[in-house]
C-alpha positions as CSV (number, residue, x, y, z in Angstrom):
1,X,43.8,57.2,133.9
2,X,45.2,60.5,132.8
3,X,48.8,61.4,134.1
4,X,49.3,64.9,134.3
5,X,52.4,66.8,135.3
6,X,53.0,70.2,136.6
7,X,56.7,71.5,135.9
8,X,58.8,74.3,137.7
9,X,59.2,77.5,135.3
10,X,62.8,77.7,134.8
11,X,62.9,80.8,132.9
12,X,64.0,84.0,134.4
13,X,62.4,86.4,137.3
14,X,59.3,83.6,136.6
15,X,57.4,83.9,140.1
16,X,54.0,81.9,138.8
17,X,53.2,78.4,138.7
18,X,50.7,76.4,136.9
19,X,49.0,74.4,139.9
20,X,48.0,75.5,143.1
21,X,46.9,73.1,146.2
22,X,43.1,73.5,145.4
23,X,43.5,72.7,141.8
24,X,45.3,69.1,142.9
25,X,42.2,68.4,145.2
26,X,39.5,69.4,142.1
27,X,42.0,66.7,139.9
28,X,42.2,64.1,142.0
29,X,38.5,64.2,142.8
30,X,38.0,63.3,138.7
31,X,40.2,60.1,139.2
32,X,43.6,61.8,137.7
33,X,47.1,61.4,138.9
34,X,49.1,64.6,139.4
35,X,52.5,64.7,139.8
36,X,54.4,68.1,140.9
37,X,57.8,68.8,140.4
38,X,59.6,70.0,143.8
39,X,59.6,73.0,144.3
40,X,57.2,74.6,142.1
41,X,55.4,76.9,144.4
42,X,58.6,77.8,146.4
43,X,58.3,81.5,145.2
44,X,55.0,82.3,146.1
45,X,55.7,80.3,149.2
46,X,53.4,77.0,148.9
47,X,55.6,74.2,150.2
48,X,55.7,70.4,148.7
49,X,53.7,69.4,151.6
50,X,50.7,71.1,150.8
51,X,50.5,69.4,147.5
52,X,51.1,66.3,148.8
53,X,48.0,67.0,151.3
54,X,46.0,67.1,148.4
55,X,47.0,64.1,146.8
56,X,49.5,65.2,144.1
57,X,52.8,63.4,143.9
58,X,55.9,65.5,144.5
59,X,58.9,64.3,142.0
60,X,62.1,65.7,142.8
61,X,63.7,64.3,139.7
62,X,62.7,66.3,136.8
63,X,63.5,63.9,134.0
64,X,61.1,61.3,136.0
65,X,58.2,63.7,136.3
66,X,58.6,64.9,132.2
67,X,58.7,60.7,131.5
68,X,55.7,59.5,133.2
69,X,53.3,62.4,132.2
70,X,50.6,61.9,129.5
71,X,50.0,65.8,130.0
72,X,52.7,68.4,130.8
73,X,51.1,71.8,132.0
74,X,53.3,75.3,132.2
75,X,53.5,78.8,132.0
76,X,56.4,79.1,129.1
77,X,56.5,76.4,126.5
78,X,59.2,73.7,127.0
79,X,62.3,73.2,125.3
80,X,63.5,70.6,123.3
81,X,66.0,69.5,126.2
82,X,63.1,68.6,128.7
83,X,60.4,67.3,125.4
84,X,63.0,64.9,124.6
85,X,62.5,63.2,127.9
86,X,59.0,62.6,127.3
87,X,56.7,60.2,125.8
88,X,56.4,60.7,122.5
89,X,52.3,60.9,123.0
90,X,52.6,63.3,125.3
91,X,51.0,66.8,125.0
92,X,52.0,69.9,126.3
93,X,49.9,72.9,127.1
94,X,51.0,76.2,127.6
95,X,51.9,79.9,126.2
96,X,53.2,78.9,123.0
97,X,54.0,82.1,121.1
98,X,53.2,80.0,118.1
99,X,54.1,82.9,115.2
100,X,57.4,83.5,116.6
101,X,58.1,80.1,117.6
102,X,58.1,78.1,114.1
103,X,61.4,76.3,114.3
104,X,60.0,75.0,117.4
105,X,56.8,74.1,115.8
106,X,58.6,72.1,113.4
107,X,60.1,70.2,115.6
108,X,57.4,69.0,118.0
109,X,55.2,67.9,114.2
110,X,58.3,65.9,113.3
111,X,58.7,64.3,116.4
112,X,55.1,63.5,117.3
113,X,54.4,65.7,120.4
114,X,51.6,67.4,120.8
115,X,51.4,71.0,121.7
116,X,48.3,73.5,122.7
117,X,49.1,77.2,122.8
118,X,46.9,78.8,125.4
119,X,47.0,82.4,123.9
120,X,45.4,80.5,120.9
121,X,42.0,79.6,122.6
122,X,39.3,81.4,121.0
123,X,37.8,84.4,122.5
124,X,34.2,83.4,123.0
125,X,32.1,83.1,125.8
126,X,32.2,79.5,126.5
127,X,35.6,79.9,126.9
128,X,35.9,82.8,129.0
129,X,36.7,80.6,132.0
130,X,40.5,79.3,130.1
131,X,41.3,82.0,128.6
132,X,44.6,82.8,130.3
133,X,45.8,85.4,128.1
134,X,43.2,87.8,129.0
135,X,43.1,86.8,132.7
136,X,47.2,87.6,132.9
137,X,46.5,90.3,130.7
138,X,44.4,91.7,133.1
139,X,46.8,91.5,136.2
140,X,49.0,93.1,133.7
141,X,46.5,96.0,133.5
142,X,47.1,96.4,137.6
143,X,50.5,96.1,137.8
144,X,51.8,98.7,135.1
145,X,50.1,101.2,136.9
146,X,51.4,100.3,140.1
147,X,55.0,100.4,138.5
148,X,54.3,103.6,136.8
149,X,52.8,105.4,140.6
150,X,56.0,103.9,142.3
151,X,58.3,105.6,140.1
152,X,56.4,109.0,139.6
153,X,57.4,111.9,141.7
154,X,53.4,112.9,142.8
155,X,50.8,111.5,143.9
156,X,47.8,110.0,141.4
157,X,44.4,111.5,143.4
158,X,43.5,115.2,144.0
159,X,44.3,116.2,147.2
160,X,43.4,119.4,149.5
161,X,45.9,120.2,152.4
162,X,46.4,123.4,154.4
163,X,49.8,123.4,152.6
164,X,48.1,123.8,149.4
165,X,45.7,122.0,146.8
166,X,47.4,118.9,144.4
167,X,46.0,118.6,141.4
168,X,45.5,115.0,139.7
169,X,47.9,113.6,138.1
170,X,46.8,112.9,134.2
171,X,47.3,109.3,133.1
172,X,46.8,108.4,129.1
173,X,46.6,105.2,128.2
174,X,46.8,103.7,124.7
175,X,44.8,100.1,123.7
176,X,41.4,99.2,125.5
177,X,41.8,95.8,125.2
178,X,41.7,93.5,128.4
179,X,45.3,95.1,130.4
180,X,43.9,98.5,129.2
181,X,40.5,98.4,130.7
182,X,42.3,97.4,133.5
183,X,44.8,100.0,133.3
184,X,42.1,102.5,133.1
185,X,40.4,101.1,135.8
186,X,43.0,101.0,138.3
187,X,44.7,104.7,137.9
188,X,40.6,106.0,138.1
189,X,40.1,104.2,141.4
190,X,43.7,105.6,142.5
191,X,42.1,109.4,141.7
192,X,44.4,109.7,138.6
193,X,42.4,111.6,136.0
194,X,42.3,108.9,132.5
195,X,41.9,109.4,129.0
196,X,42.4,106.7,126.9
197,X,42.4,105.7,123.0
198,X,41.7,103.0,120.9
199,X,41.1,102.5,117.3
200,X,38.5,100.3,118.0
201,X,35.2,102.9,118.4
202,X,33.2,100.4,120.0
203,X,35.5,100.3,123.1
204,X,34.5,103.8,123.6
205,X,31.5,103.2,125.9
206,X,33.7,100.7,127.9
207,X,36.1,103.2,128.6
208,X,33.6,106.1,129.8
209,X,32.0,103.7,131.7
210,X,35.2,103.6,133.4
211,X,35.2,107.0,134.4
212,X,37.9,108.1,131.8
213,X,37.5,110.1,128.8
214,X,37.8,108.3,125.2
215,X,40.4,110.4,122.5
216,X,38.3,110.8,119.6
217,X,40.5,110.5,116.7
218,X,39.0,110.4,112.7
219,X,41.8,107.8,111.2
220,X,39.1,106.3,108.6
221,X,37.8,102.9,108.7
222,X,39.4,100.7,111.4
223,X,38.0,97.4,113.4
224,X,38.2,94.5,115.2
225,X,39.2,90.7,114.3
226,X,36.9,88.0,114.9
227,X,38.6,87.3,118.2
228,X,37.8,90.8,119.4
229,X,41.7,92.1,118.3
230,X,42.5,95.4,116.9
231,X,43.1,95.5,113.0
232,X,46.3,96.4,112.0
233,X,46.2,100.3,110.6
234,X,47.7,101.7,107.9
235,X,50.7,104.1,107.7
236,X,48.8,106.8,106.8
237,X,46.7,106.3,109.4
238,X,49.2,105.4,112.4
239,X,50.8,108.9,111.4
240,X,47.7,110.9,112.1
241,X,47.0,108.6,115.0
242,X,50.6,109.7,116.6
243,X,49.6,113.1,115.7
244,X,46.4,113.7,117.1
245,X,48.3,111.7,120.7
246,X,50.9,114.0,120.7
247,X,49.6,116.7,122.4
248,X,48.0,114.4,125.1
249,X,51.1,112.8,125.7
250,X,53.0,115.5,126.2
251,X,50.4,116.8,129.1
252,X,50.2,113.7,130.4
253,X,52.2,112.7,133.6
254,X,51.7,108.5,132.6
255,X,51.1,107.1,129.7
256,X,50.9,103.6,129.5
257,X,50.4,101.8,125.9
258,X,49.0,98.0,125.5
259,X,49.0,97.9,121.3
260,X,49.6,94.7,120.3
261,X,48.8,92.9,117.5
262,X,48.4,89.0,118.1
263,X,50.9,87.5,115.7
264,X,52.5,90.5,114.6
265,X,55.0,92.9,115.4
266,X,53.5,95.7,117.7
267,X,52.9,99.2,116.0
268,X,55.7,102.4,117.1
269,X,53.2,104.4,118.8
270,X,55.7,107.4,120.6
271,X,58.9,108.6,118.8
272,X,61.1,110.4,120.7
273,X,60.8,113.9,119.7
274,X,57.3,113.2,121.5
275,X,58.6,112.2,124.5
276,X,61.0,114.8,124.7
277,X,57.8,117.6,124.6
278,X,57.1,115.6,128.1
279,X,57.6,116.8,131.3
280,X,61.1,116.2,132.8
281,X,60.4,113.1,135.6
282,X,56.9,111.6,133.5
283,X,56.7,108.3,133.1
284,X,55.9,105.3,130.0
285,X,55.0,102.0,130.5
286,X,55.4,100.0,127.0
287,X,52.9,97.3,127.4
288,X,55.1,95.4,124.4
289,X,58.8,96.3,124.9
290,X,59.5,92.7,125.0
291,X,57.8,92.4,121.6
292,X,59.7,94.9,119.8
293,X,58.1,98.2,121.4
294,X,55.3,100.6,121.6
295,X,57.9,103.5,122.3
296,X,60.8,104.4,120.8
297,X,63.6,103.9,122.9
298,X,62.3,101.3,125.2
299,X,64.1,98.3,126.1
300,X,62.8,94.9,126.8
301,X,63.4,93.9,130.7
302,X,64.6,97.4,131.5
303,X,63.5,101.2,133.2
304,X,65.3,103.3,130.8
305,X,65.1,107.4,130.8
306,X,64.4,108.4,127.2
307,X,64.4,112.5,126.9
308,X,64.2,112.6,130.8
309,X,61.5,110.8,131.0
310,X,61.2,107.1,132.5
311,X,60.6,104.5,129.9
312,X,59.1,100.9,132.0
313,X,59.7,98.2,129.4
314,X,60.2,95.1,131.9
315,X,57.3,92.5,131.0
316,X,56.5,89.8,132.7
317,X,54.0,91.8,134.2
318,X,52.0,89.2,135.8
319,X,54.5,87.4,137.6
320,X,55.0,90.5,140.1
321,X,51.4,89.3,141.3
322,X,52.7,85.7,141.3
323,X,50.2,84.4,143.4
324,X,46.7,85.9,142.0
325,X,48.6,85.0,138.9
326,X,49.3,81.4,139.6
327,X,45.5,81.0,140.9
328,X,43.9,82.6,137.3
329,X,46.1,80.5,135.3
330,X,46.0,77.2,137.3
331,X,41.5,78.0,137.3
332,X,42.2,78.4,133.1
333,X,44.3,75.6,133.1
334,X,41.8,73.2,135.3
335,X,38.6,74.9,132.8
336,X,40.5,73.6,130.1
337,X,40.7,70.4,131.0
338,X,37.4,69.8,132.1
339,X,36.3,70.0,128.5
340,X,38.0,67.0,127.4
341,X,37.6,65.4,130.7
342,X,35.8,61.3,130.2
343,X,33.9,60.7,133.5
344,X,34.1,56.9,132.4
345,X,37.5,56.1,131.4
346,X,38.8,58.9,133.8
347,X,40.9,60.7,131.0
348,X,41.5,63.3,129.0
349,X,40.1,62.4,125.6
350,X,41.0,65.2,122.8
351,X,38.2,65.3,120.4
352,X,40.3,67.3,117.2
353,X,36.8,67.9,115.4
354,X,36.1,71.2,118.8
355,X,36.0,74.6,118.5
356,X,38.6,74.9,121.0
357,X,41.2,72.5,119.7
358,X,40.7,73.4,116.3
359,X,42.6,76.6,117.1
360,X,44.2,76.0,120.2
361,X,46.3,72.5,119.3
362,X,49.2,73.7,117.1
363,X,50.4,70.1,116.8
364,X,49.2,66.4,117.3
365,X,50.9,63.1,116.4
366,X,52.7,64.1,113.5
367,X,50.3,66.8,112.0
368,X,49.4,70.5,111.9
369,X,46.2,71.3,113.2
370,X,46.2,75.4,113.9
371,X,44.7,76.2,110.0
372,X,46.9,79.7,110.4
373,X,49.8,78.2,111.7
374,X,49.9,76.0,109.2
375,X,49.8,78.2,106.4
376,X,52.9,79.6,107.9
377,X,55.5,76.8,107.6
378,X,53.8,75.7,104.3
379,X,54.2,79.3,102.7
380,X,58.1,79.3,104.5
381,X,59.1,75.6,102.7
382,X,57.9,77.0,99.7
């Protein structure tokens, strides 16, 4: 019988949790044993009792919890202080960060852990229902704009009043992956007039069918990975690309950008002599602030004003929806599972020759598995 764990996020302004209530009784109904540590849906105000309910075991000792389990679930990837109180068996699933987190890589191969990286889980339809990056990605999406309307000093929708008529405010945003659909979604049903850009073309009937307008933009031949990811441009072609934005950023009263590319540093999208062509009192949300920046001038955790104009770079997006958040990833987290549950012995059994762990398990028992990751620290001991 499997032993899974559930441990408190420790790291900070962290609102989610991995597990709710529900996900304990759909767990225990497969023959596992949960254990919970105290506490861990204190922020978005689920008490101990209501895991207990469901059968999970509240630990209030930390170090007890991270020693019995055979499985440790979590939003942020453990450190080394907590994975040295485990079993060495034990396997931890979680976002990773795996091309930015190598050092840590290292460690878990040469001390036997195994680690799954849940932003590494292949983008394909049977595993739409764990994919956590796009499902947080997507709350993402929601709560940029809601940030960006709180701060701006007008209203989003049209509106006609005795005193006069408003006019929409004109929201611009940049990437039409998963948060930007979303994005674009949200400031349309909020009467915000949208245009948006990507240099994937084929997004371009997503977006209209949106409601928003798509930025046509010749840069040459661009694309998509195999996991549906934007291509990395050229420099020739990310300076006509800030051209041809330019003048819609500077008419725009939000623009919100999303460009990230998995693995890589995110493209500089807006330089500052573009923001200062901006109305005094607009607003920016940089999707990847935290990553090194879409916008020149942004900081990572922090509202800055850049050329009079309010620069949102705080992440952790997500988390200010803590609750829908915690119920996506707990459902992602509980999918996964599933996959690799044995009816029969009442465990997880990880079969290395899937799909899914093929990508998604970075580390196991002493080896590499992640092909890509793996190339990494064997080109870096070169």
């Amino acid at each position: 019988m499997s032993i899974i764990g559930f441990v408190k996020e420790h790291a900070e302004n962290e609102r989610r949790c991995s597990i709710l209530p529900i996900n304990v009784k759909a767990y225990i109904k497969l023959g596992a044993t949960i254990l919970v540590e105290s506490g861990i849906g204190k922020s978005i105000n689920i008490t101990d009792s209501e895991y207990t309910d469901e059968g999970a075991t509240v630990e209030t000792d930390r170090a007890s919890l991270l020693a019995k389990a055979d499985f440790l679930m979590s939003i942020h990837a453990l450190e080394k202080v907590d994975l040295e109180k485990t079993k060495t068996t034990v396997c931890c699933m979680s976002f990773l960060d795996p091309f930015n987190a190598l050092e840590h890589i290292k460690w878990l191969q040469q001390s036997g852990r195994s680690a799954l990286s849940v932003e590494m889980i292949p983008r394909s339809s049977r595993c739409q229902k764990m994919d956590a990056l796009s499902s947080q990605a997507s709350l993402a999406g929601y709560v940029m704009v809601a940030k960006a309307m709180s701060i701006l000093p007008r209203i989003f929708p049209m509106m006609m009043t005795p005193a006069g008529t408003l006019k929409p405010s004109k929201v611009f945003v940049i990437g039409a992956g998963v948060a930007g659909l979303q994005a674009i979604a949200t400031a349309k049903r909020l009467g915000a007039a949208v245009i948006a850009y990507d240099t994937r073309e084929v997004v371009a009937e997503q977006v209209r069918s949106l409601g928003a307008k798509f930025l046509a933009i010749d840069i040459g031949e661009t694309g998509q990975t195999d996991q549906g990811y934007a291509k990395a441009l050229t420099p020739e072609q990310i300076e006509i690309q800030q051209q041809a934005q330019a003048e819609c950023i500077s008419s725009s009263d939000v623009v919100i950008t999303t460009a990230q590319l998995f693995g890589r540093k995110p493209p500089l999208l807006i330089k500052k002599d573009v923001i200062a062509k901006m109305k005094p009192g607009s607003v920016i949300v940089d999707m990847a602030a935290e990553n090194g920046g879409n916008v020149e001038g942004s900081v990572a955790g922090s509202i800055v004003t850049v050329e009079g104009v309010t620069v949102i770079g705080t992440g952790n997006w997500a988390s200010e929806v803590a609750l829908d958040a915690s119920q996506m990833y707990a459902n992602n987290l509980q999918a996964l599972l599933l996959e690799f549950w044995d009816t029969e012995t009442k465990k997880i059994v990880l079969n290395l020759e899937d799909d899914i762990l093929q990508t998604a398990l970075i580390t196991h028992n002493g080896e590499l598995i992640n092909s890509t990751i793996k190339a990494l620290l064997t080109q870096e001991s070169v």
